[in-house]
C-alpha positions in Angstrom: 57.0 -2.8 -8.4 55.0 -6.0 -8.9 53.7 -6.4 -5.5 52.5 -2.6 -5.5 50.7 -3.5 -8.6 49.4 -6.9 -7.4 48.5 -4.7 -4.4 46.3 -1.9 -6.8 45.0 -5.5 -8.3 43.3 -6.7 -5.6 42.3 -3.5 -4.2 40.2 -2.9 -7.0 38.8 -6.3 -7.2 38.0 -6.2 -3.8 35.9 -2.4 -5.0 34.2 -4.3 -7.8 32.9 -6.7 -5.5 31.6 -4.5 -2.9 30.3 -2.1 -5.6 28.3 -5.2 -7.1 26.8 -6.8 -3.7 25.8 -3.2 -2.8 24.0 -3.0 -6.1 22.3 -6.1 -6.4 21.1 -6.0 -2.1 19.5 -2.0 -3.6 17.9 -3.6 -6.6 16.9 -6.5 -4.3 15.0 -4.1 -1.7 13.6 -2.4 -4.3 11.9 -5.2 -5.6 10.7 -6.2 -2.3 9.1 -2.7 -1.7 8.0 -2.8 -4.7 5.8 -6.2 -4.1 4.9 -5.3 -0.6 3.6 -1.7 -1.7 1.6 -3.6 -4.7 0.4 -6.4 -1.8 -1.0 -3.4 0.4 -2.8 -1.8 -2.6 -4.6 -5.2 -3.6 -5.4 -5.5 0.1 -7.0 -2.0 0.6 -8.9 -2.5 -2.6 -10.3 -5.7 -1.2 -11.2 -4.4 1.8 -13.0 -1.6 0.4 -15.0 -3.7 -1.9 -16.0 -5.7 1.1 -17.0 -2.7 3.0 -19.6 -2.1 0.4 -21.0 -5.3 -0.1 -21.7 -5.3 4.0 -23.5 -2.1 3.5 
């Protein structure tokens, strides 16, 4: 009986981990998309205001 519980134990440790590295790389990439989408819209305005000094 104790080594099918120890078993249920570990297997559900084992969950919580995976659950919480598979949360944290989501959050993670989210961030970074976030930034690089924020980057490209600073970039575009830049280049826009650029375009209409030249003119």
């Amino acid at each position: 009986m104790k080594d099918i519980l120890d078993t249920v134990i570990v297997i559900m440790f084992v969950i919580m981990v995976a659950m919480f590295i598979i949360n944290f790389n989501r959050q993670q990439i989210k961030k970074h998309t976030d930034k690089i989408a924020n980057n490209e819209e600073k970039n575009k305005a830049n280049n826009e205001d650029k375009e209409t000094r030249d003119e």
